[in-house]
Kinemage of the C-alpha trace (Angstrom):
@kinemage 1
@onewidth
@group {chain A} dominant
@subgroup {mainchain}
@vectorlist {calphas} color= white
{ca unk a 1} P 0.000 0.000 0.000
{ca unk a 2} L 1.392 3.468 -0.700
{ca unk a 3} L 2.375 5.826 1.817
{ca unk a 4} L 3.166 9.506 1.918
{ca unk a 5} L 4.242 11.913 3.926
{ca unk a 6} L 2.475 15.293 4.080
{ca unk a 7} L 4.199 17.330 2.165
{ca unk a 8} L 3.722 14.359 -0.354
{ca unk a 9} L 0.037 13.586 -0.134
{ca unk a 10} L -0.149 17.707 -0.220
{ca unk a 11} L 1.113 17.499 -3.669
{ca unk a 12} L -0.733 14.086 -4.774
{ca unk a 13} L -3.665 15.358 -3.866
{ca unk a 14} L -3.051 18.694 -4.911
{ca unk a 15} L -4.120 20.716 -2.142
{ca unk a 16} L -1.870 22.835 0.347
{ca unk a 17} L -0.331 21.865 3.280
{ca unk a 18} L -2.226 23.641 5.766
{ca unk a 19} L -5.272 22.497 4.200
{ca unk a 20} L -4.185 19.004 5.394
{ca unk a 21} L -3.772 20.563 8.713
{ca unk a 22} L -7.081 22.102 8.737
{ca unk a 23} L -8.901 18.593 7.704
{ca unk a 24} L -6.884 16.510 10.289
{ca unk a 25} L -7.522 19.332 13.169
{ca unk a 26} L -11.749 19.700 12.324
{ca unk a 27} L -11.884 15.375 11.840
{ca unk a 28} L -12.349 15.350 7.877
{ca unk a 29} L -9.034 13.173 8.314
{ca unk a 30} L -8.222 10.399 10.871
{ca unk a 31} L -5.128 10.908 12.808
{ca unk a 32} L -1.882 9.789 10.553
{ca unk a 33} L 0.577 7.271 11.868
{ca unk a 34} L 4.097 8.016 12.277
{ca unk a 35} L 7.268 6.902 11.474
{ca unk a 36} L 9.773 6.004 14.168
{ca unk a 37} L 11.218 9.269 13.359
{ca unk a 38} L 8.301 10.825 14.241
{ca unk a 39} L 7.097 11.800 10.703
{ca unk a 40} L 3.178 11.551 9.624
{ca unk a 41} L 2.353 8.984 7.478
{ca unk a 42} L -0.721 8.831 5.346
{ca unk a 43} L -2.205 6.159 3.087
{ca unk a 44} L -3.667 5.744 0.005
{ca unk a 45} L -7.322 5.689 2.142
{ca unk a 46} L -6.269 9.110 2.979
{ca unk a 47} L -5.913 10.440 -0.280
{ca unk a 48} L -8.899 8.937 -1.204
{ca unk a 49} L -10.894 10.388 1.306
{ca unk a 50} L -8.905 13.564 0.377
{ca unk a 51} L -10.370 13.878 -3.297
{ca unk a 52} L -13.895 12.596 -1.723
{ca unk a 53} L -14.064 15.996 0.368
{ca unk a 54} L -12.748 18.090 -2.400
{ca unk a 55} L -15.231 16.525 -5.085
{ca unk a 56} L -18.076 16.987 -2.040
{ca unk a 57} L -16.729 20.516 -1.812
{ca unk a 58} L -17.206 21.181 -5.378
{ca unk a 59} L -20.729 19.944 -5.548
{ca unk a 60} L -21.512 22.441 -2.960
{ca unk a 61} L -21.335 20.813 0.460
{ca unk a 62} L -20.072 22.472 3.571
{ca unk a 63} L -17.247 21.086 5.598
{ca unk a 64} L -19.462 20.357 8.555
{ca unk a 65} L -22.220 18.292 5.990
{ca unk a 66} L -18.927 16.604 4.426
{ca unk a 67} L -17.776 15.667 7.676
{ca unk a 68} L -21.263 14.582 9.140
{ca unk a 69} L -21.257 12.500 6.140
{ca unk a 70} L -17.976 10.673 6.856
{ca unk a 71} L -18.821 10.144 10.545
{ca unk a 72} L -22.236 8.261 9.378
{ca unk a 73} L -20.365 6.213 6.880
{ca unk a 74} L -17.975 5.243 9.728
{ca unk a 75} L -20.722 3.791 11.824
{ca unk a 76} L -22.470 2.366 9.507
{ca unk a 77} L -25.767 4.447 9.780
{ca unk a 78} L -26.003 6.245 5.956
{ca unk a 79} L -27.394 4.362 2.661
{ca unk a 80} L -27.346 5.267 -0.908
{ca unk a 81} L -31.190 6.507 -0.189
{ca unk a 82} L -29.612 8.863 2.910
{ca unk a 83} L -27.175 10.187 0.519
{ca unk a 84} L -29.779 10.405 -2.412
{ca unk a 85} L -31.975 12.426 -0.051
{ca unk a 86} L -29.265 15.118 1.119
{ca unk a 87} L -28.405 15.758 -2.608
{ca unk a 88} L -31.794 16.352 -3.503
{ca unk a 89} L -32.216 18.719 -0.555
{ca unk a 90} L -29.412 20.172 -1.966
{ca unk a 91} L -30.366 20.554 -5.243
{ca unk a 92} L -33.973 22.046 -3.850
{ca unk a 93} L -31.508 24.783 -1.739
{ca unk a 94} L -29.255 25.433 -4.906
{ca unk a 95} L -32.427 26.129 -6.753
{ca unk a 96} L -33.701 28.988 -4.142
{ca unk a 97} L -30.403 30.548 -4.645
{ca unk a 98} L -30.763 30.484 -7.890
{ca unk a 99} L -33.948 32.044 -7.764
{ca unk a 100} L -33.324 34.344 -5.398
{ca unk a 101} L -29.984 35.592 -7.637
{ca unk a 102} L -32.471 35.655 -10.692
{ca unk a 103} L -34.395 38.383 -8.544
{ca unk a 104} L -31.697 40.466 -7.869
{ca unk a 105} L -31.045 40.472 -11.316
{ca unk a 106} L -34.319 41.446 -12.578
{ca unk a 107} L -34.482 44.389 -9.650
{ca unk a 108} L -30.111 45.554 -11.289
{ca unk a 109} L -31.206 45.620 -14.586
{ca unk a 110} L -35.130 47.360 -13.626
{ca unk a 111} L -32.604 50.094 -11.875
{ca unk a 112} L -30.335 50.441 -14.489
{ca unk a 113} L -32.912 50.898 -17.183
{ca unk a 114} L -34.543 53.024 -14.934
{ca unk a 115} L -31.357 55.260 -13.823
{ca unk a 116} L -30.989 55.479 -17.967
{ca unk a 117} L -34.500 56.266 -18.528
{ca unk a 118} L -34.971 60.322 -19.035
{ca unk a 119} L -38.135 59.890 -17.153
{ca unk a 120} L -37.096 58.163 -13.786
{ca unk a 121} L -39.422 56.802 -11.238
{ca unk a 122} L -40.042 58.910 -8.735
{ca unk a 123} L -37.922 56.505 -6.106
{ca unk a 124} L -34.839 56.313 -8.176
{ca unk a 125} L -35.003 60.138 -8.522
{ca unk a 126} L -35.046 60.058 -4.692
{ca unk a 127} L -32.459 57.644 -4.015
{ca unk a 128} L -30.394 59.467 -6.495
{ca unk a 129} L -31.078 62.909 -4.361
{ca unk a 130} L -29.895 61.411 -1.202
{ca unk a 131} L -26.903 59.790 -3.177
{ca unk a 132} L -26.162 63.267 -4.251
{ca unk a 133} L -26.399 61.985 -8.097
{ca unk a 134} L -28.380 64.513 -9.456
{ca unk a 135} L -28.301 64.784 -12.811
């Protein structure tokens, strides 16, 4: 089985050393062994788990729901449904974002037409008087 040591697994997994730091001091990463010289020693399991919360990270999950995650899969208490049921609540909560952001997008472009517009609303014409924007 492959072993590295940090600085090693740092670059396999291509992430930076105090990131492996961070991960082993919140519990994302179980405690390393050493050598007799005292150096950490990781396995292959370790990078694994390494590109598992990176890939997790970049479908949108938190630290804390990547590391409840692991903790469930430890004991034994999370199935494929379990899983299939936090990605679809996370899909539901990436689509109120997305939502939301479509909003605020609508309202930026309503105020920029309007702030163009030689007949403003009334409220931009305010906001632009206590902005000290007068045209």
């Amino acid at each position: 089985m492959a072993r590295y040591l940090r600085g090693e697994l740092a670059k396999e997994a291509n992430v930076n050393i105090e990131t492996l730091r961070y991960y082993e001091k919140h519990g994302l990463l179980p405690a390393p062994e050493r050598t007799a010289s005292g150096y950490r020693q990781y396995t292959q399991e370790t990078l694994n788990r390494i590109v598992f919360i990176q890939n997790a990270k970049s479908c949108g999950f938190t630290l804390r729901e990547i590391k409840k995650a692991l903790v469930r899969s430890a004991d034994g208490s999370i199935g494929i449904a379990d899983f299939i049921a936090v990605i679809e609540q996370k899909v539901i909560s990436i689509d109120l974002e997305i939502s939301k952001r479509e909003k605020t997008k609508a309202l930026l472009g309503d105020l920029k037409s309007n702030l163009e517009s030689a007949e403003r609303h009334p409220g931009v014409q305010e906001t632009l008087h206590i902005l000290k924007m007068e045209p």
